[in-house]
N, C-alpha and C positions, 0 to 999 in steps of 0.2 A: 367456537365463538358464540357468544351470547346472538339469541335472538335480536335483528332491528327490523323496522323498516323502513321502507323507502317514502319521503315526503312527497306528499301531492298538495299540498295546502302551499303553493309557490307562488314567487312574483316574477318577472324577468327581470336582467340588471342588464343585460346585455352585453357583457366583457367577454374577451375569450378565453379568458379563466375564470371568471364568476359570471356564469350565463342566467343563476337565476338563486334564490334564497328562498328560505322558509317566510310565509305573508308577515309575521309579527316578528321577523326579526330587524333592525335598524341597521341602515349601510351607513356608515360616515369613512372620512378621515382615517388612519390609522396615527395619526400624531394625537385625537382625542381619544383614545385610547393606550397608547402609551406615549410618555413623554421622556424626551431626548434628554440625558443628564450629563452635565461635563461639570461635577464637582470633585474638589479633592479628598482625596481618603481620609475616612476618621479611622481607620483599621488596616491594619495588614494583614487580619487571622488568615483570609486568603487568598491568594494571588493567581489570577488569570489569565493567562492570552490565550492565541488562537490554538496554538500545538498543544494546550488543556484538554483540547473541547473535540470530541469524537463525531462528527460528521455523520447526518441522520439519526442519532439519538441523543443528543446532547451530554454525552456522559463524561464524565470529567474524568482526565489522564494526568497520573502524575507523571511530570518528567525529568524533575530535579534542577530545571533551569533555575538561573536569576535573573532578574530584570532591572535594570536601572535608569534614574529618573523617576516620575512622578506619576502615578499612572489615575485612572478617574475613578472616583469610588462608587461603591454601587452598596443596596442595603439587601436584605435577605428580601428574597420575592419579585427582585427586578430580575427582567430578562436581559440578556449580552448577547447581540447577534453579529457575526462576523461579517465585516462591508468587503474586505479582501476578498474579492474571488469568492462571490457568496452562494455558489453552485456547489461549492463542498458543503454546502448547509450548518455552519458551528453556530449554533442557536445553544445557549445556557439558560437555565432558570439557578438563579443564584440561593442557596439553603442559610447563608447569612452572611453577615457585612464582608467589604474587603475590597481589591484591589485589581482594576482592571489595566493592561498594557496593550499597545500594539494596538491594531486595525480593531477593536469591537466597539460599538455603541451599547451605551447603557440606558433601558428603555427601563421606564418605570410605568408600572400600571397604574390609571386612574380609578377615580373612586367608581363603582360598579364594572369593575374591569375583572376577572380573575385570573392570577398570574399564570395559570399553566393553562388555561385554556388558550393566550396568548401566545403563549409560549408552543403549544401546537399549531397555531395559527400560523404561524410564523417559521415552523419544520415544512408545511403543507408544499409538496411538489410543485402546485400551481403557482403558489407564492416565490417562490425560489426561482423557478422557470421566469418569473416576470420580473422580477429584477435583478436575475443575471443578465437577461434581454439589453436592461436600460443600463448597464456597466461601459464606462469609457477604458480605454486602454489593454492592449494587446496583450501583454509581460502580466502586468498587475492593476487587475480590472477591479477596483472601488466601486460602490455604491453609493448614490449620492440622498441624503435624506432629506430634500427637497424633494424630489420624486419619491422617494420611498414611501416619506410622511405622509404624502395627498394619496397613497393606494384607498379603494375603498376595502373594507376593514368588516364582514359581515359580525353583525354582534346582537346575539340573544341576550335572553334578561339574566344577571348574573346566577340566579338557578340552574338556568340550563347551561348557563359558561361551567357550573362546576360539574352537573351531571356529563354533560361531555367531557369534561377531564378525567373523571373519574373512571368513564368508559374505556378511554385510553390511554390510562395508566393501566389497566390490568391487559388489554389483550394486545399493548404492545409488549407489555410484561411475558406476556406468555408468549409472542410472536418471538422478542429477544432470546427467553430461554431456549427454543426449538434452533434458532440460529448457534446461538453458544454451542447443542449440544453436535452439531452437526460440525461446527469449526474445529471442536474435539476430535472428533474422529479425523476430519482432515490431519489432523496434528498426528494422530499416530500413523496416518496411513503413510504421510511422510516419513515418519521416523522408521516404519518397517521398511520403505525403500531404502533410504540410508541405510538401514543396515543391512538389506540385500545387498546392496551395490557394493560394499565398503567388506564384506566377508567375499561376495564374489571376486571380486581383484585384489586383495589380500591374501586371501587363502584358498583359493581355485574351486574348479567344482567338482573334485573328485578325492569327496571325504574322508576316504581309505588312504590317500596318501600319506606317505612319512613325511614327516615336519620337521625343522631346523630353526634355531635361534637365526633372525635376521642382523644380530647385532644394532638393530634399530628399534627403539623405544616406540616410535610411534605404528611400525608394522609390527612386530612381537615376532610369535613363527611365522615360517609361511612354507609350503611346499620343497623340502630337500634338494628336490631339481631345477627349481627357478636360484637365478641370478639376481644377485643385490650388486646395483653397479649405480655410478655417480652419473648424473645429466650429462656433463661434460663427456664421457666416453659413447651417450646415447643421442645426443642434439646436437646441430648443428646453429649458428644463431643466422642468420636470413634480415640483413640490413640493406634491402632492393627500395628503389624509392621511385615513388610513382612521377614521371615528367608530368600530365596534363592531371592530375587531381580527379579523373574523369571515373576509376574504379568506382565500381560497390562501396560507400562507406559503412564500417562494421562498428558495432559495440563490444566490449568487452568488460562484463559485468557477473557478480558474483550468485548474482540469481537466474539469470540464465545464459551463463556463458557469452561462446559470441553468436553475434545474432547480426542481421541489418538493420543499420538506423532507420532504414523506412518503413522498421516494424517496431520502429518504439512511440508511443503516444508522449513520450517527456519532451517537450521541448528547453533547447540549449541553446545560449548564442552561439553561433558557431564562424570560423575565420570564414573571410570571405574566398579564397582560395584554399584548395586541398594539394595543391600540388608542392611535393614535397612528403608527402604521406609515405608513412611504410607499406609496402606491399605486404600483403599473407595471402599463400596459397590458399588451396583447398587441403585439409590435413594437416595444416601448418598449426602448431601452439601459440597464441595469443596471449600474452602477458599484460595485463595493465598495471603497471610499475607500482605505481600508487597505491592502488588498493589488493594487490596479491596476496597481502597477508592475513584478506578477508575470504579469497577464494576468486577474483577477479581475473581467470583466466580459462582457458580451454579452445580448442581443436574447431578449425575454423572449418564450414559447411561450402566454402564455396572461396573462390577467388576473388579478392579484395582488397581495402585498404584501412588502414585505422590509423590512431596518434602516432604524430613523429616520437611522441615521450613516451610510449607503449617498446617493448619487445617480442619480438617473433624468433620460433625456436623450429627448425624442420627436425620432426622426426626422424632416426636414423631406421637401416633397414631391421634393426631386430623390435623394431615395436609399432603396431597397430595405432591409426591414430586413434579410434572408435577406443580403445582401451585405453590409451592415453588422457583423454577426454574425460573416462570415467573415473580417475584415477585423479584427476587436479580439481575434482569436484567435491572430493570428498571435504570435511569440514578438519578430518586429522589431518590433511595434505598442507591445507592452509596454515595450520598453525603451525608444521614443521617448517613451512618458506620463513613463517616470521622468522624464525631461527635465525636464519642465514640473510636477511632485511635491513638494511643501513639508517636511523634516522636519531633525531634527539626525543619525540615525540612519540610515542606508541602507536599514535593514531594518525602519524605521519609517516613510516615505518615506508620505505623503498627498495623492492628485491631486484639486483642492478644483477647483470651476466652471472659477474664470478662468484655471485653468493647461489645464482639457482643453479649452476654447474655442481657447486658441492652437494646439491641435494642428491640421497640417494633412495633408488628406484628399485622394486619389486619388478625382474623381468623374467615371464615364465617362454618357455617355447612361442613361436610366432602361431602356431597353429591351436596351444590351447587357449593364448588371448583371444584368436576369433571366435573359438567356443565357448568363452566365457561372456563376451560382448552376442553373441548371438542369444547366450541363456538367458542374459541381462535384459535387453531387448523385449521375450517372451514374458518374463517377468514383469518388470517394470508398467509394461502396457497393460498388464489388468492393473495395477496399481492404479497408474496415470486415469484408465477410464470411469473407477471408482471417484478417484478427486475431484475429475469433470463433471460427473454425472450431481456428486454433492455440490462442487460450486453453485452447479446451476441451480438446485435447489434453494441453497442459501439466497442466490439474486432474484429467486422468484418469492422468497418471504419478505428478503425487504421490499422490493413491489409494493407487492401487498400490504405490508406495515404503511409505507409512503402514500397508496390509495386509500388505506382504511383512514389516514389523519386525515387531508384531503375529502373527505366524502362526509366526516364529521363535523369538521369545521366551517364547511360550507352549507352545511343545511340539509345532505343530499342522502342522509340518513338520520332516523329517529331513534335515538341511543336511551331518550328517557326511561323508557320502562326497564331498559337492560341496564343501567346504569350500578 
């Protein structure tokens, strides 16, 4: 990062997010510096809503939606900042005319304004912090620009609005690429577990073995002496129903299996009673009807309950559920249930009893599945401690990106000469 320093030529403001500015910078209003737009479109060239707009960078995602109705136009240079739920930060600086929908304001810069310094203004953690604060409503919490409009708005002389932008377009430029290259390697380090996992319980872990057609497309060979046998001769289906709704309620989802709801941050409406729920063991198979053609199932960690519209399969004695688990995870697993999945819609697609019964299964010995889940295990976990150990790096660069905007836009660093 380019040489700054830190300002000492300061005023006090006394807010709990703008504690103080640089002496010759002016506090106003943030509506005298950008002004609210609700006109209609002279353009469609392009079209925006919130699912656009990349959250802490502002970078624009295509997603192939359409939109219909009328939506506000905006001209190249205005900012669009999302009032939904504005703690996901979607802040745009628009490259030319076009077409706003859905929850964003179109802020236009006034004269001695410049647009991206705004536009960071307005990414700035403290800002987002203060009016997610001022957000009404639990479900879908708006922004109201009455409040928003009266923030005060630290604002230098248009000079230094662009030397600061300039400053942080490069070294969030460079902070992005280190993230990019870092999200890469997550990508492969996943894709070498999948295919660890996906060769381990396909084709065992003792390379020398003689191999045989599985007569299944989606396994190929697999070890001589394992069994390809139908669910139906290996499951049992487990329709127990909970009297008092009182169980563990469980998840069962395509990214991480099943898990407990009181480990997921998503909130759902949910019935006001559970009784009536399917019970699942522990080692029990968990089906989410719905989405199983995405991989929305596996080997439950504990005794529980989940959807009455979900299915539960008890393992029979010749198969591990630890193997099982790793086996419904795979991504070819999933696309072979589509197979056998009832619906008019592909992406309504429902795998009911007697289509998962025809699925058939790789079943080696009960003793080499435990030695293939115990290698898996060994493996997998350097894998896993690598992804962690990168997450955390990546969380600590955006930090860093979201304090370096922050610390520029407030005054609380001297970017001029770096600039």
């Amino acid at each position: 990062m380019s040489a700054v320093s830190h300002r000492t030529d300061t005023r006090p403001i006394g807010l709990p997010w703008l504690q103080q500015v640089p002496s010759q910078w002016s506090v106003r209003p943030l509506k005298f510096n950008l002004k609210l737009m609700n006109e209609p479109a002279r353009t469609s060239d392009q079209l925006v809503a919130l699912e656009n707009i990349e959250g802490w960078t502002g970078r624009f995602l295509e997603t192939g939606s359409s939109f219909d109705g009328q939506g506000a136009g905006f001209e190249a240079n205005d900012v669009l900042f999302g009032k939904l739920r504005p703690n996901l930060a979607k802040v745009f600086i628009a490259d030319r005319a076009g077409e706003a929908f859905g929850d964003l304001w179109v802020l236009r810069p006034q004269e001695g304004c410049h647009p991206r310094f705004f536009f960071y203004q307005l990414l700035g953690s403290n800002f987002i912090d203060t009016v997610s604060a001022s957000t009404n409503g639990a479900k879908m919490p708006r922004a109201d620009w009455s409040y928003v409009g009266a923030l005060p708005s630290p604002t230098p002389m248009v000079d230094e609005q662009r030397a600061i932008a300039t400053y942080l377009d490069r070294e969030t430029a460079r902070i992005d690429g280190l993230i990019e290259k870092k999200a890469r390697f997550i990508a492969l380090l996943k894709e070498k577990r999948g295919a660890v996992i996906a060769h381990a319980v396909t084709k065992g872990v003792n390379r020398d073995a003689p191999m045989k057609d599985s007569g299944q497309p989606w396994l190929g060979e697999v070890p001589a002496h394992w069994e390809v046998t139908a669910a139906a001769r290996l499951f049992t289906e487990r329709d127990e129903r909970s009297p008092s709704g009182e169980e563990e309620l469980l998840t069962v989802s395509h990214l991480t299996g099943v898990t407990p709801k009181s480990e997921k941050t998503v909130h759902m409406i949910e019935a006001e009673s559970h009784e009536g729920y399917k019970i699942c063991e522990h080692g029990d198979l968990a089906v989410n009807t719905l989405w199983a053609w995405m991989g929305a199932m596996g080997t439950s960690p504990m005794r529980g309950m989940i959807s009455p519209s979900y299915h539960v399969y008890t393992p029979g004695p010749a198969l591990n559920p630890a193997y099982v688990d790793a086996i419904v995870r795979l991504p070819v697993f999933a696309h072979e249930v589509k197979r056998f999945s009832k619906g008019v819609w592909s992406s309504r697609l429902r795998l009911y009893p007697e289509g998962f019964r025809e699925v058939r299964w790789p079943v080696p010995p009960k003793h080499e599945q435990e030695e293939i889940t115990r290698n898996l295990a060994a493996h997998t976990a350097r894998i896993d401690t690598l992804i962690t150990k990168t997450e955390q790096s990546i969380a600590l660069l955006k930090e860093k990106r979201a304090a370096l905007i922050t610390a520029a836009v407030t005054g609380k660093i001297d970017v001029r000469s770096a600039a």
